[in-house]
PDB file with one MODEL, atoms N, CA, C and O in Angstrom:
MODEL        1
ATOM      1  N   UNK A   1     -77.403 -12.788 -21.769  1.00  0.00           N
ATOM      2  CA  UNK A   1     -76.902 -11.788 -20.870  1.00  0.00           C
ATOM      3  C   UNK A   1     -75.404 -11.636 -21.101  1.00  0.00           C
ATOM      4  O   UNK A   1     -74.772 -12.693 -21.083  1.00  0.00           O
ATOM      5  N   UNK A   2     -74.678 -10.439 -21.330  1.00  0.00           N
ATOM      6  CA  UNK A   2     -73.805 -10.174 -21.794  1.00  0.00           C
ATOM      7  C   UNK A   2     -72.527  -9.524 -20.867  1.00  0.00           C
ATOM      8  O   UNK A   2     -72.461  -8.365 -20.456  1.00  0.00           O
ATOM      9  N   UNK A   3     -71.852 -10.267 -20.727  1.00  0.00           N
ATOM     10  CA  UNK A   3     -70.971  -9.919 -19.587  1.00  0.00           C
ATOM     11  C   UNK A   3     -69.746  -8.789 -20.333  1.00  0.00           C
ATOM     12  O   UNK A   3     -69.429  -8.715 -21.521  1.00  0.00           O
ATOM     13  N   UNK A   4     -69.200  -7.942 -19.094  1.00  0.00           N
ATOM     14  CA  UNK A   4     -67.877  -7.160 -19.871  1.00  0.00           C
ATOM     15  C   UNK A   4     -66.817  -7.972 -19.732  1.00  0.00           C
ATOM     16  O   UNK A   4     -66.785  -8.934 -18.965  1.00  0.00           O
ATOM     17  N   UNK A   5     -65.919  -7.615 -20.465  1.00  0.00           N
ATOM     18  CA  UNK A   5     -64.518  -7.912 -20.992  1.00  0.00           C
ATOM     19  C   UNK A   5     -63.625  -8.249 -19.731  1.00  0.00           C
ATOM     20  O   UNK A   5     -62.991  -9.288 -19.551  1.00  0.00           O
ATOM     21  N   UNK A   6     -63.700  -7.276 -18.990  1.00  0.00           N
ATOM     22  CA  UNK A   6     -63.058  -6.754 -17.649  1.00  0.00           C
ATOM     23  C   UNK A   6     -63.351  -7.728 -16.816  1.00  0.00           C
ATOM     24  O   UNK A   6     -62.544  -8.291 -16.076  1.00  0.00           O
ATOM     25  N   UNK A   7     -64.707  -7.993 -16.928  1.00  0.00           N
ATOM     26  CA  UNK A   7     -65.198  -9.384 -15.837  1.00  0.00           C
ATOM     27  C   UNK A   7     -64.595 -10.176 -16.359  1.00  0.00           C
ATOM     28  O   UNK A   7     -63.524 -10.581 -15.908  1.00  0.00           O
ATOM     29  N   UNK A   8     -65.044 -10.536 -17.277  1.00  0.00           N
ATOM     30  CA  UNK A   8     -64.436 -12.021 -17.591  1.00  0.00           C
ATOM     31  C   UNK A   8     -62.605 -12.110 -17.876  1.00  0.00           C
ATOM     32  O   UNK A   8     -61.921 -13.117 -18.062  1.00  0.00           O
ATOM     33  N   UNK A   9     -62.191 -10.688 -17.821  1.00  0.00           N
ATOM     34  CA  UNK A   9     -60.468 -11.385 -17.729  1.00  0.00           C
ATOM     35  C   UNK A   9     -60.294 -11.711 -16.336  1.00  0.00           C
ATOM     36  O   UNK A   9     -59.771 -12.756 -15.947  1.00  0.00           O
ATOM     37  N   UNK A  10     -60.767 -10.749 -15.550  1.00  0.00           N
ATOM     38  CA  UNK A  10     -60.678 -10.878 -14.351  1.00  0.00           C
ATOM     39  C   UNK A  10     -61.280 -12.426 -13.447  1.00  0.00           C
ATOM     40  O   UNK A  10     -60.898 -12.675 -12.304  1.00  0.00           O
ATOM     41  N   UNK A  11     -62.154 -13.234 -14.140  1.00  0.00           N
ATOM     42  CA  UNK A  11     -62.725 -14.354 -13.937  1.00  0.00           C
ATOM     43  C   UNK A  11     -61.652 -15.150 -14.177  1.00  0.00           C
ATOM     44  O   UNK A  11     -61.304 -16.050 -13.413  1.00  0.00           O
ATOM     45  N   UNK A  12     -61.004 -14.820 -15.384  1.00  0.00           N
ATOM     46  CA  UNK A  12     -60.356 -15.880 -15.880  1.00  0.00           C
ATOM     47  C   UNK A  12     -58.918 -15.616 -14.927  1.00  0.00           C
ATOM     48  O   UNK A  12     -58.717 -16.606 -14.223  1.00  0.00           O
ATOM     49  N   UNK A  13     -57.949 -14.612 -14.744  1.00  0.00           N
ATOM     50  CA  UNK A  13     -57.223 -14.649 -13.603  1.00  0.00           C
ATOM     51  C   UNK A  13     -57.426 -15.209 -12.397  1.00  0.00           C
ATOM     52  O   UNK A  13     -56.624 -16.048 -11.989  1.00  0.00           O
ATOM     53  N   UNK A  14     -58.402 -14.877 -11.725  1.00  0.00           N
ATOM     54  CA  UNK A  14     -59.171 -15.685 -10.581  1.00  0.00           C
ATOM     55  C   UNK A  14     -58.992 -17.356 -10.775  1.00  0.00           C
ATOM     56  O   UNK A  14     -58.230 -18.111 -10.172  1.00  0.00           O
ATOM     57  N   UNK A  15     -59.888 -17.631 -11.746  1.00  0.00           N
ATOM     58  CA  UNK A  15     -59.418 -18.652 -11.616  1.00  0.00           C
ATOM     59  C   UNK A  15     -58.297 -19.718 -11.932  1.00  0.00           C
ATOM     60  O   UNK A  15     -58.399 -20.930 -11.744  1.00  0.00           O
ATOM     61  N   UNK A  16     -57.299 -19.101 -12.404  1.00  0.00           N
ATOM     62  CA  UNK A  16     -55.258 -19.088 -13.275  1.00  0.00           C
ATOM     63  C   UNK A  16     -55.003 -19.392 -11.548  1.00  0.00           C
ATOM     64  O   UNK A  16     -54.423 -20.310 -10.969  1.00  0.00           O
ATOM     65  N   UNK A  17     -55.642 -18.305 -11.104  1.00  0.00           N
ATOM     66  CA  UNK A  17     -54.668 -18.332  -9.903  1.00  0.00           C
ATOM     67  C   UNK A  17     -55.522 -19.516  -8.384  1.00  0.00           C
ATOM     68  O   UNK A  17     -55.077 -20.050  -7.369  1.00  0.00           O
ATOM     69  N   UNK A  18     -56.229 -19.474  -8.732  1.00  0.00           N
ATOM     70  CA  UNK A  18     -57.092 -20.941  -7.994  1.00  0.00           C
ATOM     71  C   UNK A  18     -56.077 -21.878  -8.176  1.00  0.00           C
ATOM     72  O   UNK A  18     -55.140 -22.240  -7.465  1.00  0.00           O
ATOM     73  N   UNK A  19     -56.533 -22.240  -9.463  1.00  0.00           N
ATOM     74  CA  UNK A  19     -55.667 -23.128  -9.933  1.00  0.00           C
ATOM     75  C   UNK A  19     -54.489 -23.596  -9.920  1.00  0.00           C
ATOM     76  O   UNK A  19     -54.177 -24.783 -10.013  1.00  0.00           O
ATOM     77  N   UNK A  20     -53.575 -22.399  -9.768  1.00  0.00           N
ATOM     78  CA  UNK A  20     -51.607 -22.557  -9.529  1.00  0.00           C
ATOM     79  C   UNK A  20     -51.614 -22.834  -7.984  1.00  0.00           C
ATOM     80  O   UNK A  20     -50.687 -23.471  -7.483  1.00  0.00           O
ATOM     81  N   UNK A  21     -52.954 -22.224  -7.010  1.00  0.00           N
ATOM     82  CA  UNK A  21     -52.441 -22.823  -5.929  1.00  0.00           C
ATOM     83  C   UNK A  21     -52.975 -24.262  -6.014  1.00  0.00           C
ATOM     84  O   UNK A  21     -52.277 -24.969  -5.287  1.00  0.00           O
ATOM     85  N   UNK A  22     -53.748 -24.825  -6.500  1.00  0.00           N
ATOM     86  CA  UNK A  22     -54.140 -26.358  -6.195  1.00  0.00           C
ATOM     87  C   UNK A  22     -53.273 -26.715  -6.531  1.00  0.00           C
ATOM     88  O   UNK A  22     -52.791 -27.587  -5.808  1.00  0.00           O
ATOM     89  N   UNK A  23     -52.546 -26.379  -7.674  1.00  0.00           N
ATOM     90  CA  UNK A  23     -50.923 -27.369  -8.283  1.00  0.00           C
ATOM     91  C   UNK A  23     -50.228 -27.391  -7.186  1.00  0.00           C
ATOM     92  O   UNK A  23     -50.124 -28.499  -6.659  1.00  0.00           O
ATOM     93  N   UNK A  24     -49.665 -26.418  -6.625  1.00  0.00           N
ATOM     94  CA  UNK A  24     -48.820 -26.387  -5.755  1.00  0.00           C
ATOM     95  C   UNK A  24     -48.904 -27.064  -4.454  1.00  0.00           C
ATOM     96  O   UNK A  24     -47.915 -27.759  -4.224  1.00  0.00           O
ATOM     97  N   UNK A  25     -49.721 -27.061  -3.622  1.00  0.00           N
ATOM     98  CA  UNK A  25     -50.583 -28.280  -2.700  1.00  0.00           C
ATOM     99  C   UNK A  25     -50.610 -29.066  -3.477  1.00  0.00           C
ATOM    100  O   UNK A  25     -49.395 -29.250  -3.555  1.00  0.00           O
ATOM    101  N   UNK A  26     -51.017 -29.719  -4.156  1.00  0.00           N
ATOM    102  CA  UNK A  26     -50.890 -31.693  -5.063  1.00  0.00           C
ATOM    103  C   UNK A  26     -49.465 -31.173  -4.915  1.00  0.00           C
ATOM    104  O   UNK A  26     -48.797 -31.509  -3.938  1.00  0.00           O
ATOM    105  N   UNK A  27     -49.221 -30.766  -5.389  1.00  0.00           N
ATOM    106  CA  UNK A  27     -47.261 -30.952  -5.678  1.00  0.00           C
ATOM    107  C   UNK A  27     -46.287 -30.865  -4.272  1.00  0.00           C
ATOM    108  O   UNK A  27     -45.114 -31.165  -4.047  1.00  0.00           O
ATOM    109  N   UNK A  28     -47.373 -30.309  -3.465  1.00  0.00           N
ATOM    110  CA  UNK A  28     -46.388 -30.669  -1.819  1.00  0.00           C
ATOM    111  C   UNK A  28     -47.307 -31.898  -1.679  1.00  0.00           C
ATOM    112  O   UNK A  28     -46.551 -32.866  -1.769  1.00  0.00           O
ATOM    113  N   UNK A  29     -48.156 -32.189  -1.560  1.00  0.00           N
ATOM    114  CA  UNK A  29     -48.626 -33.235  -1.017  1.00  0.00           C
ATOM    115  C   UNK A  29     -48.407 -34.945  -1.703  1.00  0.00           C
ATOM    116  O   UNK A  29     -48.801 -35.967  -1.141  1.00  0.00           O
ATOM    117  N   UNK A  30     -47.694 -34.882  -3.014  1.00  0.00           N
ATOM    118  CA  UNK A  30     -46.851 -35.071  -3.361  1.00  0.00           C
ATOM    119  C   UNK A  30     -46.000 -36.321  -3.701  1.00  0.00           C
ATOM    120  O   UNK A  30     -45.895 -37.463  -4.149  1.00  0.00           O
ATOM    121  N   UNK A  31     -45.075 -34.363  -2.706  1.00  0.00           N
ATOM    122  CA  UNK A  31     -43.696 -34.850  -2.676  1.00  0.00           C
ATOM    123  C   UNK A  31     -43.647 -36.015  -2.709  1.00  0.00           C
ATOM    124  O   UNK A  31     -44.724 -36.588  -2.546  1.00  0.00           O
ATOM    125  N   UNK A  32     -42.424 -36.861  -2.925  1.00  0.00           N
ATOM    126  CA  UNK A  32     -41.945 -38.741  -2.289  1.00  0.00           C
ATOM    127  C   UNK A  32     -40.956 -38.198  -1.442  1.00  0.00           C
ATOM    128  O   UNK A  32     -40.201 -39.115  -1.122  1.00  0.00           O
ATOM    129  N   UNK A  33     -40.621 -37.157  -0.946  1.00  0.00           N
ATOM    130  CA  UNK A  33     -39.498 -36.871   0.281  1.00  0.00           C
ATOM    131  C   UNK A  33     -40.291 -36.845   0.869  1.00  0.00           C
ATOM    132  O   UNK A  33     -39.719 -37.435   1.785  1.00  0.00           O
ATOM    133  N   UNK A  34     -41.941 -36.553   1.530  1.00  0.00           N
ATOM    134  CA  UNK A  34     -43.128 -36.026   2.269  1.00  0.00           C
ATOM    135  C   UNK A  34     -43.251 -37.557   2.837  1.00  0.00           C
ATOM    136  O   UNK A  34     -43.066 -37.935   3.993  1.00  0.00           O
ATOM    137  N   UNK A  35     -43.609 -38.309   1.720  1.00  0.00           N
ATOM    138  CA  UNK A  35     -43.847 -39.577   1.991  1.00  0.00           C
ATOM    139  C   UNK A  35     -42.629 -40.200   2.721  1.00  0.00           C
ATOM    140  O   UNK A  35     -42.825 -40.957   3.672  1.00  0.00           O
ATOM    141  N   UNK A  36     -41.683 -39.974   2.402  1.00  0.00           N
ATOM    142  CA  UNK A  36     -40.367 -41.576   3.279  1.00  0.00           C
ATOM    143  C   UNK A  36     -40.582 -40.765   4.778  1.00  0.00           C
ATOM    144  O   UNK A  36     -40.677 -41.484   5.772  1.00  0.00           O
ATOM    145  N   UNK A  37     -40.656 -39.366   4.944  1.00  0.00           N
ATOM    146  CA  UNK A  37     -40.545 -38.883   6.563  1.00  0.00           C
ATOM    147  C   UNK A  37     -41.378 -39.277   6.887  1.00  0.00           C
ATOM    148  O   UNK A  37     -41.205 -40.006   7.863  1.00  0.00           O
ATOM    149  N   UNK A  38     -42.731 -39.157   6.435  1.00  0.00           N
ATOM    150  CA  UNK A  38     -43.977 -39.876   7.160  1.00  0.00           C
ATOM    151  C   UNK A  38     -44.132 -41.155   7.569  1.00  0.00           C
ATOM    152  O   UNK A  38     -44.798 -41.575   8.515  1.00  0.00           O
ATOM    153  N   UNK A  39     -43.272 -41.920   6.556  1.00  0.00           N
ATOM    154  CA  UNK A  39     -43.249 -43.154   6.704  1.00  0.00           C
ATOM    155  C   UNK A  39     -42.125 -43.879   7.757  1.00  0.00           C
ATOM    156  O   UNK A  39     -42.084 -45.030   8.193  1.00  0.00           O
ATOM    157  N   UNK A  40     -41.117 -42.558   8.005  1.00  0.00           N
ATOM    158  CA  UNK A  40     -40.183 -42.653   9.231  1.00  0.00           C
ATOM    159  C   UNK A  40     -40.126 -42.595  10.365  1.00  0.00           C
ATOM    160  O   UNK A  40     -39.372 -43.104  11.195  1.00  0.00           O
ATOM    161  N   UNK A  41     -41.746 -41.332  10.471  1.00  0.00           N
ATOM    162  CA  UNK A  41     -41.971 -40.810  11.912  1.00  0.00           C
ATOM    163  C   UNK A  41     -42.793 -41.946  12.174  1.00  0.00           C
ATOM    164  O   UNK A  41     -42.622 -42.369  13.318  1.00  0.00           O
ATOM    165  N   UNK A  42     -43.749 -42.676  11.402  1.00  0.00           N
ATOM    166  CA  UNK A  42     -44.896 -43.830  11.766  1.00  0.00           C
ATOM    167  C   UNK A  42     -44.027 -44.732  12.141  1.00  0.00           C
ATOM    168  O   UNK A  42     -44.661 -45.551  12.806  1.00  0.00           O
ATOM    169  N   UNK A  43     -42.742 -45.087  12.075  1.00  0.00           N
ATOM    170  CA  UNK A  43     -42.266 -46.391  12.320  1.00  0.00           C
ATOM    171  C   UNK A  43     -41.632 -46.044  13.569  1.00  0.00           C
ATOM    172  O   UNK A  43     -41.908 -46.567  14.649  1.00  0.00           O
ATOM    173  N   UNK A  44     -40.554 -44.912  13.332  1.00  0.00           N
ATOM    174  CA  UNK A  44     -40.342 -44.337  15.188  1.00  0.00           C
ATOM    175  C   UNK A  44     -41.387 -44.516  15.745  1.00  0.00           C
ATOM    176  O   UNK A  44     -41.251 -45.508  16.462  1.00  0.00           O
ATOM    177  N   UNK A  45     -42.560 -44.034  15.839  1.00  0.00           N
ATOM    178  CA  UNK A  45     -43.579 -44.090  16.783  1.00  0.00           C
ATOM    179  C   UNK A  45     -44.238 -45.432  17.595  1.00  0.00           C
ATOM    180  O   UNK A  45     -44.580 -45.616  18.764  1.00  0.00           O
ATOM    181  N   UNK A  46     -44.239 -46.331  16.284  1.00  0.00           N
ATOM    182  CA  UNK A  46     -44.377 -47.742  16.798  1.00  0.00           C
ATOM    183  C   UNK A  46     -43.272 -48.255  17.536  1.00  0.00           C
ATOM    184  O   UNK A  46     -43.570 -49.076  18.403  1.00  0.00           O
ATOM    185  N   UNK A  47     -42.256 -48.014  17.422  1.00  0.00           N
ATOM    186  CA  UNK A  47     -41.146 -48.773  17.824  1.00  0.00           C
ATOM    187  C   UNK A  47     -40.692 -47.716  19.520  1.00  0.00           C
ATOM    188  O   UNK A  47     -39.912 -48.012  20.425  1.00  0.00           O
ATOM    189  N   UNK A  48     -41.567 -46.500  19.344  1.00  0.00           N
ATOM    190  CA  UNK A  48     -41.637 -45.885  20.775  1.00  0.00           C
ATOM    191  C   UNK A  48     -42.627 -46.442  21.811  1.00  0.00           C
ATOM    192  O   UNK A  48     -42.715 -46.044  22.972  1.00  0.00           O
ATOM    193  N   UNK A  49     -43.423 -47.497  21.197  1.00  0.00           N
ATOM    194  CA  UNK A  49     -44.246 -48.031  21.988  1.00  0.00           C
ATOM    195  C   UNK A  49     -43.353 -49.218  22.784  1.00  0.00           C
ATOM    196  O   UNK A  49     -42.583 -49.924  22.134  1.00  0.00           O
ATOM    197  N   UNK A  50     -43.512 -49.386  24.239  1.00  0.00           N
ATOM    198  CA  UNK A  50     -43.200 -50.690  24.933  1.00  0.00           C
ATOM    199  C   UNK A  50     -43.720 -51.979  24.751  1.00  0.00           C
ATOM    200  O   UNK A  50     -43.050 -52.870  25.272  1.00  0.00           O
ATOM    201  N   UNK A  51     -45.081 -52.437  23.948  1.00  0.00           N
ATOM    202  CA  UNK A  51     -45.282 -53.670  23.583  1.00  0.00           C
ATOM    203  C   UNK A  51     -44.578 -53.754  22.602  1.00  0.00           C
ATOM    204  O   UNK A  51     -44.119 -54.881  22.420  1.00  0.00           O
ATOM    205  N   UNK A  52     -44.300 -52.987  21.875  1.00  0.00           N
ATOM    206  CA  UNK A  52     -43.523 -53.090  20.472  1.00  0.00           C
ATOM    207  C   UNK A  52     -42.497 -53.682  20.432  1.00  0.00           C
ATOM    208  O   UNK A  52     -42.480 -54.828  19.982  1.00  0.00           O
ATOM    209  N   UNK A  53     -41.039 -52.900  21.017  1.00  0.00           N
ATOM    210  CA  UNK A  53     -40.199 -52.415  21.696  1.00  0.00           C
ATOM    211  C   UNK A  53     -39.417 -53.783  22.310  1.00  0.00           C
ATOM    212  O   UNK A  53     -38.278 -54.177  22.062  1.00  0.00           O
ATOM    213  N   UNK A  54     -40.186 -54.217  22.980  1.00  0.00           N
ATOM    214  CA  UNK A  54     -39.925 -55.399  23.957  1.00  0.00           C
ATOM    215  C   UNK A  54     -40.261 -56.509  23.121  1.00  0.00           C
ATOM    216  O   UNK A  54     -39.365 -57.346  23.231  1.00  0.00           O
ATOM    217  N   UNK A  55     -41.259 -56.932  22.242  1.00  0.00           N
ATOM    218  CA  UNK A  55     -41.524 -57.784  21.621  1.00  0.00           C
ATOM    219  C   UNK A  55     -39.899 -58.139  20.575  1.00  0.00           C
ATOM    220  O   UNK A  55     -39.333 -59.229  20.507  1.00  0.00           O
ATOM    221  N   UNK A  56     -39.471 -56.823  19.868  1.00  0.00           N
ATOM    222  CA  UNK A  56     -38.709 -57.120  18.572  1.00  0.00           C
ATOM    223  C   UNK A  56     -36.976 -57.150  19.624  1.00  0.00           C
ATOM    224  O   UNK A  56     -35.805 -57.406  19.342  1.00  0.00           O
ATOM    225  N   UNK A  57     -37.514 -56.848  20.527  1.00  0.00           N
ATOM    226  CA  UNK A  57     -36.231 -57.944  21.476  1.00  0.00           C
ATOM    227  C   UNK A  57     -36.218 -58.747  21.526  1.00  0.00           C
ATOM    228  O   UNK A  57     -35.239 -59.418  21.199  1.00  0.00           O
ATOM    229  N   UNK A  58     -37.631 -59.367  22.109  1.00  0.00           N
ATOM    230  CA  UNK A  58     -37.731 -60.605  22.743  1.00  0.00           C
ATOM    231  C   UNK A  58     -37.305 -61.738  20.942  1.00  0.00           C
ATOM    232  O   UNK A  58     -36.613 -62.747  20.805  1.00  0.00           O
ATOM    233  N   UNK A  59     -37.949 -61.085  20.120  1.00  0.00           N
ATOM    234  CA  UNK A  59     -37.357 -62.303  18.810  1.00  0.00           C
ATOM    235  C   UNK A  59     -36.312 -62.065  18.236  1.00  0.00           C
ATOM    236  O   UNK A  59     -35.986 -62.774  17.284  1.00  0.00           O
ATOM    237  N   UNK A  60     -35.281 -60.708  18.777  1.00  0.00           N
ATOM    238  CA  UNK A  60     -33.834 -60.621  18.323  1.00  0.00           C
ATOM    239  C   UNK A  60     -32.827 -61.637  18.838  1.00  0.00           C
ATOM    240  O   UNK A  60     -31.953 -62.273  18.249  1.00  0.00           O
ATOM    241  N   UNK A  61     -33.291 -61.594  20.398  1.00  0.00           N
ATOM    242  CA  UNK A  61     -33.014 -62.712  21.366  1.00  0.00           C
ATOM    243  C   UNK A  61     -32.916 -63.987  20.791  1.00  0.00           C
ATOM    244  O   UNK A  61     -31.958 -64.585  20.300  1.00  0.00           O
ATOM    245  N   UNK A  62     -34.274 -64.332  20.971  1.00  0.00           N
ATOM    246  CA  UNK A  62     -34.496 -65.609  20.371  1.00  0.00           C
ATOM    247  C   UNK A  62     -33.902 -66.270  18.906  1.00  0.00           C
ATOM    248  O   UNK A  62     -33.670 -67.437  18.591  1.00  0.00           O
ATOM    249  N   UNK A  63     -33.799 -65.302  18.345  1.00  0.00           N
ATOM    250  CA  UNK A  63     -33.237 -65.870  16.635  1.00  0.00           C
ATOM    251  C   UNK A  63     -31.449 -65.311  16.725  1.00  0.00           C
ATOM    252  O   UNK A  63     -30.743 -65.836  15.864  1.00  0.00           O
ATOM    253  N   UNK A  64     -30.860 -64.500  17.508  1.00  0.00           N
ATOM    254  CA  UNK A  64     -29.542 -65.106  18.427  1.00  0.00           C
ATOM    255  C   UNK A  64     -29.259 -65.777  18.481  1.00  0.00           C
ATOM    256  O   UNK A  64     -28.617 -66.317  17.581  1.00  0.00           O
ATOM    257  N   UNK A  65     -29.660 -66.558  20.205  1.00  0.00           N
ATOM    258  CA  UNK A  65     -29.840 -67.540  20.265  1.00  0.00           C
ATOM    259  C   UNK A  65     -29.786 -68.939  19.577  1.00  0.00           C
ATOM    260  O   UNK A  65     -29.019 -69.793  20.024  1.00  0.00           O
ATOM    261  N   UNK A  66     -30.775 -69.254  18.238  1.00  0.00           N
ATOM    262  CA  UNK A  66     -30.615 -69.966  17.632  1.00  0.00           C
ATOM    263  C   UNK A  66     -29.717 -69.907  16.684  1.00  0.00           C
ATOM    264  O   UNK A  66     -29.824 -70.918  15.990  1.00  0.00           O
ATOM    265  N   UNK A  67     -28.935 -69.259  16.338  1.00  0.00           N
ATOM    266  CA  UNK A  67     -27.820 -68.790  15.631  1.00  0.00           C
ATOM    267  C   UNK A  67     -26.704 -69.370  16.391  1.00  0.00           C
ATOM    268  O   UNK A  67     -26.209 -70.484  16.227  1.00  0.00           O
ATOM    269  N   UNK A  68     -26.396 -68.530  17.189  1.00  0.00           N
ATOM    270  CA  UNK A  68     -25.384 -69.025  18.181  1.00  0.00           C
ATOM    271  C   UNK A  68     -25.387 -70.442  18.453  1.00  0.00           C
ATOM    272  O   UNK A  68     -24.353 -71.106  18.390  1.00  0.00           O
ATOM    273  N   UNK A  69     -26.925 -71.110  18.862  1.00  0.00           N
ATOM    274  CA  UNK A  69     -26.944 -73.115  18.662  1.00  0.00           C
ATOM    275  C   UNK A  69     -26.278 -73.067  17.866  1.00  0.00           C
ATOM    276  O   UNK A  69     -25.075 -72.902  18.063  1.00  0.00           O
ATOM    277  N   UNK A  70     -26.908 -73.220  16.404  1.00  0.00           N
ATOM    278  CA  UNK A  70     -26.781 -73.575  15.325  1.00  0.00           C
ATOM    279  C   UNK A  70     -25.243 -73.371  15.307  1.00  0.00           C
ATOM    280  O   UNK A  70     -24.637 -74.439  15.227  1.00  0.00           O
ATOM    281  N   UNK A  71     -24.716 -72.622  15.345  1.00  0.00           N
ATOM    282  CA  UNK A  71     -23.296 -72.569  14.859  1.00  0.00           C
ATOM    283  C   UNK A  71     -22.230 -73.154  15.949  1.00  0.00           C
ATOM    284  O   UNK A  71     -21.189 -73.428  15.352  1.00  0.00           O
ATOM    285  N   UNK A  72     -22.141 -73.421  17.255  1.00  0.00           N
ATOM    286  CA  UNK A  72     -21.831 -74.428  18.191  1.00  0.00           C
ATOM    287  C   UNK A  72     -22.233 -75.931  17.903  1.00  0.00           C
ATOM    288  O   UNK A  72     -21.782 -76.887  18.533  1.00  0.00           O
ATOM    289  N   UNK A  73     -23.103 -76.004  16.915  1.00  0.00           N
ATOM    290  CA  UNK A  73     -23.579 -77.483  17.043  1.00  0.00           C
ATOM    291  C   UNK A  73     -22.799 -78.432  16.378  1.00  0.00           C
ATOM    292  O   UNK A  73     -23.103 -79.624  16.426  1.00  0.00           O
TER     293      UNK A  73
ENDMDL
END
């Protein structure tokens, strides 16, 4: 079965242009600038939590603390 010319350039554009958009999505999705924000907002977020929050006090405190011994002693 014998296809026209016309179809098949036109197939083949179609799919040129499929294609340049998948590049372009992989190529935002990506990015390594995409990645460090993501990886910035996930750590704000934890550290917006109150068990969190209070915990990495409570051992800032504490290892202070032993600092401050330690160097009085």
């Amino acid at each position: 079965m014998a296809r026209d010319p016309d179809t098949i350039q036109r197939e083949i554009e179609q799919a040129r242009d499929a294609l340049a958009a998948t590049l372009d999505e992989l190529g935002t999705r990506a990015n390594p600038q995409r990645f460090v924000e993501s990886g910035k907002e996930s750590v704000r977020a934890k550290l917006d939590e109150p068990k969190i929050r209070y915990s990495l006090i409570a051992v800032a405190v504490l290892v202070g603390f032993a600092l401050l011994r330690k160097l009085f002693r």
